[in-house]
N, C-alpha and C positions, 0 to 999 in steps of 0.2 A: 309720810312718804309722798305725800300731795299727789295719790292716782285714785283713781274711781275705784268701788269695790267689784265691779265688775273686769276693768283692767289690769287690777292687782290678782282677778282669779282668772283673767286669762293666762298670765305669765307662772301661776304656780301650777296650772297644766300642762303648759310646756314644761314644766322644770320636768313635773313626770313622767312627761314622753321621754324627755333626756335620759333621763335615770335607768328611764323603764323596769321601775318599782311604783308600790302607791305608796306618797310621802304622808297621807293625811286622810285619816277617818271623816268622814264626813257625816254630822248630823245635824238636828235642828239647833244644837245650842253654838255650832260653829265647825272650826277645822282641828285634830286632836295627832299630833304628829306621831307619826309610828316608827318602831324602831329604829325603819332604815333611815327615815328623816333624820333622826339624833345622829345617827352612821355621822350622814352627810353632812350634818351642823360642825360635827366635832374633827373632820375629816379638813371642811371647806375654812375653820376657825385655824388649821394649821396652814395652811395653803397659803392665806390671809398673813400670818405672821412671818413666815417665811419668804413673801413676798418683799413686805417691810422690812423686813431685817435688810434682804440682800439689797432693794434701793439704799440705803441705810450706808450699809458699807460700801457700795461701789459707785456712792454721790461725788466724794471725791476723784475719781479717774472719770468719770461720764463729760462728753462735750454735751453742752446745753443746747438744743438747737428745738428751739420753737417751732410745735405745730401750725400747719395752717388755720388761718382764720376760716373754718368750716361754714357756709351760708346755705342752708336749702331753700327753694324756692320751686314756686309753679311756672310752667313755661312763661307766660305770662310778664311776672317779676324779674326773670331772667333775662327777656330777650329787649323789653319794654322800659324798664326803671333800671336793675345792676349793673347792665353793661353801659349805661350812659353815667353813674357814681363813680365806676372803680377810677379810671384814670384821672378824676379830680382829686379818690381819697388820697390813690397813692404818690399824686405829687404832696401831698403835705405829710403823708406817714409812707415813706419809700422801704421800713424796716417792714412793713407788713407785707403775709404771702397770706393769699385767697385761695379757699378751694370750694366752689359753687356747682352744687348740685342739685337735677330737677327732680322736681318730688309733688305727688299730686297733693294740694294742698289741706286735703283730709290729714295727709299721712306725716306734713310736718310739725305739730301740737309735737304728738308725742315725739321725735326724733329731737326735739327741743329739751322736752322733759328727761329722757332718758340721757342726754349728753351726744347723744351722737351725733349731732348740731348744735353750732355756738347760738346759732342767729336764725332763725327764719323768716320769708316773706310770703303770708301767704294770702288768697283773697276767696272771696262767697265768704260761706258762715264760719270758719275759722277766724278770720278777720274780725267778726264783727261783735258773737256772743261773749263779752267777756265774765259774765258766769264763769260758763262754760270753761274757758279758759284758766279760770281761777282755781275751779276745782281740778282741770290737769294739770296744774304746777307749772304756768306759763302766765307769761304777764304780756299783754296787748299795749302797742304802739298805733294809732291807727295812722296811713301813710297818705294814701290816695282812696276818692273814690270813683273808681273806675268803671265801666261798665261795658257789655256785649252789646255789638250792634249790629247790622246787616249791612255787606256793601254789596253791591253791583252795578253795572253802570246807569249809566242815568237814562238808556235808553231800552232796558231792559220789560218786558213783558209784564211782571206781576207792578211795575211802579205804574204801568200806565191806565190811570184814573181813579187810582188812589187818594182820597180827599183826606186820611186822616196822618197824622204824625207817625204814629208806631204803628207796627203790625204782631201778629203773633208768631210766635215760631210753628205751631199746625200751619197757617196759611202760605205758609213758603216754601211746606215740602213736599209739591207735585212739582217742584222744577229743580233741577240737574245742581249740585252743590261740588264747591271745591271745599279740601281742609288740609290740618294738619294731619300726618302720618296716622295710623291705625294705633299705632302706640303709644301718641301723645296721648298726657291724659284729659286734655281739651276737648281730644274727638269721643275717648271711652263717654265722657260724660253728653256730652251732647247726642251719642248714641242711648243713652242711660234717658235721657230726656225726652229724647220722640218714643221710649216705649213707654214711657209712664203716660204719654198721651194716646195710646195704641196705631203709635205709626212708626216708620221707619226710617233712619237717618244712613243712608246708602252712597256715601260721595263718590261721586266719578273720577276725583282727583285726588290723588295726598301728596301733598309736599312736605318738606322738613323742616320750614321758619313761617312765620307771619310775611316776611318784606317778598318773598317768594310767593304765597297767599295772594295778595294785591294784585301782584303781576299777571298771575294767571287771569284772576278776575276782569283786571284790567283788559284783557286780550282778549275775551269772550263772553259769552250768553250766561255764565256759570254765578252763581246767588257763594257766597260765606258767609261764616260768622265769625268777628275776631275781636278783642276789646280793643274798647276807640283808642287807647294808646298805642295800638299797633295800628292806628289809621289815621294819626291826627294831622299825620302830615303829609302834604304831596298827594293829597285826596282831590283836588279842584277839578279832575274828568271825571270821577265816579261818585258815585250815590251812598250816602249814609243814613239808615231809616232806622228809626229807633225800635225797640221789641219790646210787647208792652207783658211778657213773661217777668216772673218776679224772680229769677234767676237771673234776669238780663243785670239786676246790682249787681257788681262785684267791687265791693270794698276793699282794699288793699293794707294788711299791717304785717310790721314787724313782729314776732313774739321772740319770747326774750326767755329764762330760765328764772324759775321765780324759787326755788327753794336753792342757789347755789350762786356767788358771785358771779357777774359777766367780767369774761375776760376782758383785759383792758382793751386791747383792738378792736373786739366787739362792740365797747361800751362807745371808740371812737368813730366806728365805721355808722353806728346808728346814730348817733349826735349829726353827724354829718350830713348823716341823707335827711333829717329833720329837720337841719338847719336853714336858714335864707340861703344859703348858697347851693346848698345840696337841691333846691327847690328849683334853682337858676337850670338844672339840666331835666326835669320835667319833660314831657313830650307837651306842644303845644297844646295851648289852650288849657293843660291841667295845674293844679294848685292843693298842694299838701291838706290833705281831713282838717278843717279848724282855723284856717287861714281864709 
């Protein structure tokens, strides 16, 4: 089933919360189904054929109408790389419909493996382990390597007498930050991150995109952090200092469904953003992993 044994015994504990029976004895030699488990095999084994059956007979009267092309992504992928592909793919596949949704990119693997996503884009260590990925039943494209960086202006308080290149993310958090909304999951993590360093990540501002991001910064005293592809451009008044945090990588890939065909729009939609041309809408100054 290409899931971890830990993944496949989360999902047989929710089955028991559903039930609310216990389906499975549990000992050292493994898991040993109990009665009502058989119930449910023999119960869910008709369910299953009557399903089929009735596709079966009402394939003929059914209109055909293609699902969307499902893409999850991290803000990130979304706001920075998909939305600069769609309107090149779909001049050349104008029969294809898109349905792109943000997803923190821990959480897209598996929505990949389980079907609930054709396509994902997603970046950090999803991106990059592909062990890891092998064994949740997803296969790695790698796309961009992208990374977090600090802007603020160039006249700003913490740049002034700064001799080195990077800084750290502790040394930037005694002064007033802008970000994305509380609910992005850009902020959850970089909230996640000043506590693993026993500090506090307390923005005075939340907006709802990156290009909105900039402008505040742009307009004030206020430090972000946003990946250089939401800065690469239109940056020549403000400051880009690099973070010498090893979270500041964010490699970017597609993952793909490895135990089950990619759909065919899928199969074109990732050719495409891989391709030289798909490379041509790039945010400047970046270049496809491998190129």
């Amino acid at each position: 089933m290409h899931l971890t044994v830990s993944a496949l015994s989360v999902r047989l504990k929710r089955l028991e919360e559903e039930a609310g029976t216990l389906l499975f004895e549990r000992s050292g030699k493994g898991l040993v189904q109990t009665p009502a488990a058989l119930v449910l095999v023999k119960a869910a084994r008709r369910v299953l054929e009557a399903a089929a059956s009735l596709e079966e007979d009402f394939a003929p009267y059914a209109r055909r109408e293609e699902k969307p092309l499902r893409i999850l992504s991290n803000s990130t992928g979304l706001e920075n790389f998909l939305c600069r592909l769609t309107g090149p793919f779909l001049a050349k596949h104008p029969e294809t419909r898109i349905e792109f949704v943000a997803r923190r990119s821990s959480a897209i693997t598996e929505a990949v493996q389980t079907g609930e996503a054709d396509l994902g884009l997603a970046g950090g260590a999803a991106a990059a382990d592909e062990g890891q990925a092998a064994e949740s039943g997803v296969r790695l494209f790698p796309y961009v390597d992208d990374r977090h960086v600090l802007i603020s202006r160039k006249d700003h308080e913490l740049l002034r007498g700064l001799r080195k290149k990077t800084i750290s993310f502790a040394e930037t958090l005694r002064y007033p930050y802008a970000s994305l909304l509380e609910s992005a999951p850009m902020t959850a993590a970089m909230r996640e991150r000043a506590l693993l360093i026993g500090c506090r990540y307390e923005p005075v501002v939340e907006v709802p995109s990156f290009t909105i991001l900039v402008e505040v910064v742009r307009s004030g005293g206020l430090l972000a952090i946003a990946p250089y592809s939401a800065v690469a451009e239109g940056m020549t008044d403000l400051a880009l200092t690099g973070l010498s945090d090893a979270w500041a990588a964010r490699p970017m890939a597609f993952l793909a469904p490895a135990s089950r065909p990619m759909r065919p729009d899928a199969e074109a939609f990732l050719e495409f953003a891989l391709s030289a041309e798909g490379a041509k809408y790039l945010p400047r100054g970046m270049t496809l992993s491998g190129h």
